[in-house]
C-alpha positions as CSV (number, residue, x, y, z in Angstrom):
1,X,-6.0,2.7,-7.3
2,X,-5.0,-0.3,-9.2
3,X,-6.7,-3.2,-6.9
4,X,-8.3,-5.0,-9.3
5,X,-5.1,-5.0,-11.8
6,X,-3.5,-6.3,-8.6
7,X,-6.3,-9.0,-7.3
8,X,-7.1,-10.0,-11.2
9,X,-3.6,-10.8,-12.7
10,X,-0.4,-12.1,-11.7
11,X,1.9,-9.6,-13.9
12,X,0.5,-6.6,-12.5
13,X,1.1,-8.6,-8.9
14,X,4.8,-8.7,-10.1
15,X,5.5,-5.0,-10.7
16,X,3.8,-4.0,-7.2
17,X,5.9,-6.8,-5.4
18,X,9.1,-5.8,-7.4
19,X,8.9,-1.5,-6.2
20,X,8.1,-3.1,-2.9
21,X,11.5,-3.9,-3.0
22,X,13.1,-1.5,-4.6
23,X,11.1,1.3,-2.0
24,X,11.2,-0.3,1.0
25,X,7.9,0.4,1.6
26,X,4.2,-1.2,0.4
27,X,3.0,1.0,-2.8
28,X,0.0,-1.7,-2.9
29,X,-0.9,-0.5,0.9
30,X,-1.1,2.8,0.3
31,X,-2.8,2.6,-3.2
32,X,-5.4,0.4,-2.4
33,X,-6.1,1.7,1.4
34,X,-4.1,4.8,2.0
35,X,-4.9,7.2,3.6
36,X,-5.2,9.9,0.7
37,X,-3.7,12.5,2.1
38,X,-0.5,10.5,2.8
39,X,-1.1,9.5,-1.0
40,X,-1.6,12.7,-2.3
41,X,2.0,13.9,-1.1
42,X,4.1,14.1,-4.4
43,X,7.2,12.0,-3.1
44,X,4.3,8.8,-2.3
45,X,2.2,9.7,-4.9
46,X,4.7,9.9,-7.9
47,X,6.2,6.8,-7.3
48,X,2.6,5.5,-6.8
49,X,1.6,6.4,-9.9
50,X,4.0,5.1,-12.1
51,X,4.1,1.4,-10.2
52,X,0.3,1.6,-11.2
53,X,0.4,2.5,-14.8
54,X,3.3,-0.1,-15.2
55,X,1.4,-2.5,-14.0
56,X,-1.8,-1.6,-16.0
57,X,0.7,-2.5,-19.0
58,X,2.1,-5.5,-17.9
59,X,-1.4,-7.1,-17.3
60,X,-2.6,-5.7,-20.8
61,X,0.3,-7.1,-22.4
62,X,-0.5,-10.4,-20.8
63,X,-3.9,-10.0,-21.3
64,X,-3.7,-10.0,-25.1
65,X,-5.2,-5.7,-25.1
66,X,-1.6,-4.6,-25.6
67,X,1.0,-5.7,-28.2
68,X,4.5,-3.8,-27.4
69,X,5.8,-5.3,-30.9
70,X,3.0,-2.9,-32.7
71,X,3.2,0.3,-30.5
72,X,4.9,2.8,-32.7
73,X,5.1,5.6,-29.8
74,X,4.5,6.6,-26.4
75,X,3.9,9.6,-24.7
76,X,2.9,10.8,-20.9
77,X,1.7,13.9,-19.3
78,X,4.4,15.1,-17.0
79,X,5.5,11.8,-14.5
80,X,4.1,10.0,-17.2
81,X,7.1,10.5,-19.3
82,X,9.2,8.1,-17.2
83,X,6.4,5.4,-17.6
84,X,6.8,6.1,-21.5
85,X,10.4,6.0,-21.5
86,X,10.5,2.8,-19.4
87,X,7.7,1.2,-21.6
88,X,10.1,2.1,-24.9
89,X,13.0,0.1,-22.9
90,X,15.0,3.8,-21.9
91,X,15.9,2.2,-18.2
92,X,14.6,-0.6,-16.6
93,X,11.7,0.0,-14.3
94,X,13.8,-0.3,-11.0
95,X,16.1,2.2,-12.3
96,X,12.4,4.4,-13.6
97,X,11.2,3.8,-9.9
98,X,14.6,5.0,-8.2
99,X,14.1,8.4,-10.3
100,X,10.3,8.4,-9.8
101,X,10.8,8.6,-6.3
102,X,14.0,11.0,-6.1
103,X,11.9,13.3,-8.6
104,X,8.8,13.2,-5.9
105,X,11.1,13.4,-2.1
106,X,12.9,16.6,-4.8
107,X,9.9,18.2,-5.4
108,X,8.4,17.5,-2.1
109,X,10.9,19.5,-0.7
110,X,11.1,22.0,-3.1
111,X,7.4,22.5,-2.4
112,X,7.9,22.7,1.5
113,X,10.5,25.4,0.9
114,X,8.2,28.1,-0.7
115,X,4.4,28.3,-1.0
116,X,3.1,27.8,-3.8
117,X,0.1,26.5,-6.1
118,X,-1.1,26.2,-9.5
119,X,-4.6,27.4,-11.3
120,X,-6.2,25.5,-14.3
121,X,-7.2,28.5,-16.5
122,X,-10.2,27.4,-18.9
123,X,-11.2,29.4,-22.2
124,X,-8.0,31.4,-22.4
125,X,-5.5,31.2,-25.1
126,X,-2.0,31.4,-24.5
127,X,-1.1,34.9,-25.1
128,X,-4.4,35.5,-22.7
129,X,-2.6,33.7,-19.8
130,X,1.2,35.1,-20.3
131,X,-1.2,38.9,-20.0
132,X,-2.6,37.4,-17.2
133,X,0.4,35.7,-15.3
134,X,2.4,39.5,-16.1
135,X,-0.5,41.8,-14.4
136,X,-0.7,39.1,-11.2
137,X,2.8,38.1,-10.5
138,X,3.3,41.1,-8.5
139,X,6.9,40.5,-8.7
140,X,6.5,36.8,-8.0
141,X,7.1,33.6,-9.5
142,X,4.1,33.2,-11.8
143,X,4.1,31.2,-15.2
144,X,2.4,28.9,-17.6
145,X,2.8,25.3,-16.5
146,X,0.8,23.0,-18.6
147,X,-0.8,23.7,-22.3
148,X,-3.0,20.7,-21.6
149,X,-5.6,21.2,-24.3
150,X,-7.3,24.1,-26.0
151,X,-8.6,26.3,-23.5
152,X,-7.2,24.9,-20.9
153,X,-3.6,26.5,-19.6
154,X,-2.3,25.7,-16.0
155,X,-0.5,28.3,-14.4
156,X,2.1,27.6,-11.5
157,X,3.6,30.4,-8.5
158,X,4.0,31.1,-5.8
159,X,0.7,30.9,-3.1
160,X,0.0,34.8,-3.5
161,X,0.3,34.9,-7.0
162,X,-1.9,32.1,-7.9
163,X,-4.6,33.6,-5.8
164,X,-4.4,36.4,-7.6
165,X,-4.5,35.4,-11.0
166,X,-7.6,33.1,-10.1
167,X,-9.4,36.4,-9.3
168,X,-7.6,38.2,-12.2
169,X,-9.1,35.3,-14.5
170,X,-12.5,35.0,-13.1
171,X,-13.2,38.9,-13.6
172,X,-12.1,38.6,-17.1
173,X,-14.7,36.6,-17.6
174,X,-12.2,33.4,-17.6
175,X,-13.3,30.0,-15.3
176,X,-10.4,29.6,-13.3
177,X,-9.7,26.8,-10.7
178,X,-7.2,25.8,-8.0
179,X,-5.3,23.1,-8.3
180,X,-4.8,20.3,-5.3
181,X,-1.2,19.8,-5.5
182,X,1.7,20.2,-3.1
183,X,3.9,23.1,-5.1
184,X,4.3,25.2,-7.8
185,X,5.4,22.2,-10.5
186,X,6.8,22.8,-13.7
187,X,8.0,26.5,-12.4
188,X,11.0,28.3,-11.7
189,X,10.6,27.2,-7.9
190,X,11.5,23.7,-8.7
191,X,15.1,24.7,-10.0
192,X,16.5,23.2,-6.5
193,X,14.5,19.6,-7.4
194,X,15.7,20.1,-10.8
195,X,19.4,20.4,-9.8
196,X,19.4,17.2,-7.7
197,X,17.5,15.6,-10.4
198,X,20.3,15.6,-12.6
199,X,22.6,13.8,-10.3
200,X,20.1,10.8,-10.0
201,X,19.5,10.9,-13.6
202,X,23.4,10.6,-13.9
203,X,23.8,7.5,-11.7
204,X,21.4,5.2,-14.0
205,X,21.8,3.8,-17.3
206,X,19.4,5.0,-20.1
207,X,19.1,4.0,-23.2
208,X,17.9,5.2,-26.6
209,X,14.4,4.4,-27.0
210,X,13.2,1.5,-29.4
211,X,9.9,3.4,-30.5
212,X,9.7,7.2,-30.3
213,X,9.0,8.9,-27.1
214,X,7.6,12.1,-26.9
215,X,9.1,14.7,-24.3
216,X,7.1,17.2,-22.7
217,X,9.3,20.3,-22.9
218,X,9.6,20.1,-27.0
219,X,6.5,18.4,-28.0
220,X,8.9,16.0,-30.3
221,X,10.3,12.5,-29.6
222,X,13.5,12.0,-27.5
223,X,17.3,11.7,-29.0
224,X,20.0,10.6,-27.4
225,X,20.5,9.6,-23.9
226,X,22.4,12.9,-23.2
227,X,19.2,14.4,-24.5
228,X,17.4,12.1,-22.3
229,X,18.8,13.5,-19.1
230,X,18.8,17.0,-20.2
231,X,15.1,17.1,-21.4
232,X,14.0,15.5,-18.0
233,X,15.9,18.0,-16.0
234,X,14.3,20.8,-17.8
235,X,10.9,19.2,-17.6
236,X,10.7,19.9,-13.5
237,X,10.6,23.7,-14.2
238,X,9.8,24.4,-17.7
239,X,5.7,24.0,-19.1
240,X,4.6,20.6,-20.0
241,X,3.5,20.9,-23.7
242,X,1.0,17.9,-23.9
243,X,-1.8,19.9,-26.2
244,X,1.1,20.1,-29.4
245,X,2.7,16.7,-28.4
246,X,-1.0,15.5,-29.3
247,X,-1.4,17.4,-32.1
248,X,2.4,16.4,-33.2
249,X,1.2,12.8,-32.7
250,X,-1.9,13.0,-34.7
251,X,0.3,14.4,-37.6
252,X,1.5,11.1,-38.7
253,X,-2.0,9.9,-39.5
254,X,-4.7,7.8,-37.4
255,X,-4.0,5.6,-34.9
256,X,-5.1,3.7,-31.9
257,X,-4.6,5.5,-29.1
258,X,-4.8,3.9,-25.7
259,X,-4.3,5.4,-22.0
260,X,-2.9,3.3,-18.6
261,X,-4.3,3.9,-15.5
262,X,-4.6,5.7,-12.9
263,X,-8.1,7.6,-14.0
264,X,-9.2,8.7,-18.0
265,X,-7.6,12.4,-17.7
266,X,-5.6,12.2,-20.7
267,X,-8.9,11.1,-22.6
268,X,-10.8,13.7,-21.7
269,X,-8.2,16.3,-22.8
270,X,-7.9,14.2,-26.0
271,X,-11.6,14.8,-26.8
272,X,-10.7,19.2,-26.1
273,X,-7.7,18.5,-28.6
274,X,-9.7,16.7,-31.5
275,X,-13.4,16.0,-30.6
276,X,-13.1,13.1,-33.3
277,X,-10.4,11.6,-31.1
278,X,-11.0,8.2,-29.7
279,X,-9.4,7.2,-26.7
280,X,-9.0,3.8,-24.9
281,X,-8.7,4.2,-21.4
282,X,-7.7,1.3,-19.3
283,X,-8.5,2.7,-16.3
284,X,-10.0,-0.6,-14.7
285,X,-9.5,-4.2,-14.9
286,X,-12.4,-4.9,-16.6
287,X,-11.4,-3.2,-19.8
288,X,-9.0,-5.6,-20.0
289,X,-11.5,-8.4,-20.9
């Protein structure tokens, strides 16, 4: 992911060459050649990630497809928040890489240390999958993770749990599917990650935002920079609320909404939110032109 940003312009060259030296390691290597399942790890692919979409923006911006001066907001769908809050000049991106990849080593570990999974539930509401979650959790961690767009609610637990509920939803007549991801994000079992995460978020200077940010655990834009830190601890094990950030967004009247890469995700849930919804994915380099 992110090659041709990287082979077609020299700013998106910059950022990949910059977390080079800020990791220690070659993001570019592993993005463009991997192997996947060394990519797909959280604490390689968060990190990953974010060095990507920043450098999707940096080569729109120079590109002419992006103008900074006229974006009014930015939001992002779980990592994605640090992107936003580095994009609305909250920390530098050095300072947005060092906590992208503490967050992902955190959670990594987290992960390891209890088995556990998440289930994208599709065509139940939300008082459908609390019921659901209740009469599977069997006395385990199991809860709603991600309201990512109507009728479609991940849940996250531990490994029994989430196997349960998946046959829980599916005989209710629900479509449910799991999830290939290292842990049970967004849930309870990330409180150690979430702990840790505060101390890093301590160490780095952040800034209030110049446009409004939106954070995923109130579906309404960022305060101060105390609030800042706070909000992004809770974010690790509370649900990501990206379905009413949209609809919160979409309040103010229309707008031009465009998506960074990695992949056209966010569009396609955009399209579930508000079918009228149109959204600019730059998801390749040729968009750019």
């Amino acid at each position: 992911m992110g090659k041709d940003f990287f082979e077609s312009h020299a700013a998106a060259r910059d950022v990949y060459e910059a977390a080079e030296r800020v990791l220690g390691w070659n993001p570019a290597s592993l993005c463009f050649g991997g192997p996947e399942e060394r990519l797909n790890q959280t604490d390689v692919s968060q990190p990953a990630i974010y060095v990507t979409s920043v450098a999707c923006f940096r080569a729109a911006w120079h590109a002419g497809k992006i103008d900074p001066q006229v974006v009014t907001a930015y939001a992002g769908l779980s990592l994605g928040e640090y992107t936003a809050l580095h994009l609305a000049g909250a920390f530098s991106f050095e300072d947005g890489l060092r906590l992208v990849a503490a967050r992902g080593r955190f959670m990594q570990e987290a992960a390891t240390a209890v088995a556990g999974g998440m289930v994208a539930i599709m065509g139940a509401d939300e008082a459908a999958v609390n019921e659901l979650c209740a009469a599977a959790a069997g006395g385990q961690v199991l809860v709603p993770a991600n309201f990512n767009a109507p009728g479609q609610i991940v849940v996250s637990g531990e490994a029994d749990a989430c196997g349960r509920v998946q046959q829980l939803a599916e005989a209710r007549g629900f479509k449910a599917v799991a999830l290939k991801v290292a842990g049970a994000f967004h849930s309870p079992l990330m409180q150690p990650a979430a702990e840790r995460m505060r101390e890093e978020l301590d160490r780095v200077q952040v800034r209030p935002p110049r446009q409004a940010v939106y954070a995923n655990v109130t579906a309404a834009p960022h305060g101060d920079e105390d609030s800042i830190r706070d909000l992004l601890v809770q974010q690790i094990v509370r649900p990501v609320k990206w379905q009413q950030t949209m609809q919160t967004l979409l309040s103010g009247g229309e707008m031009r909404l465009v998506e960074l890469a990695p992949g056209r995700t966010l569009a396609g849930l955009a399209k579930r939110i508000n079918r009228r919804l149109a959204v600019e994915s730059l998801a390749t380099a040729d968009t750019l032109a």
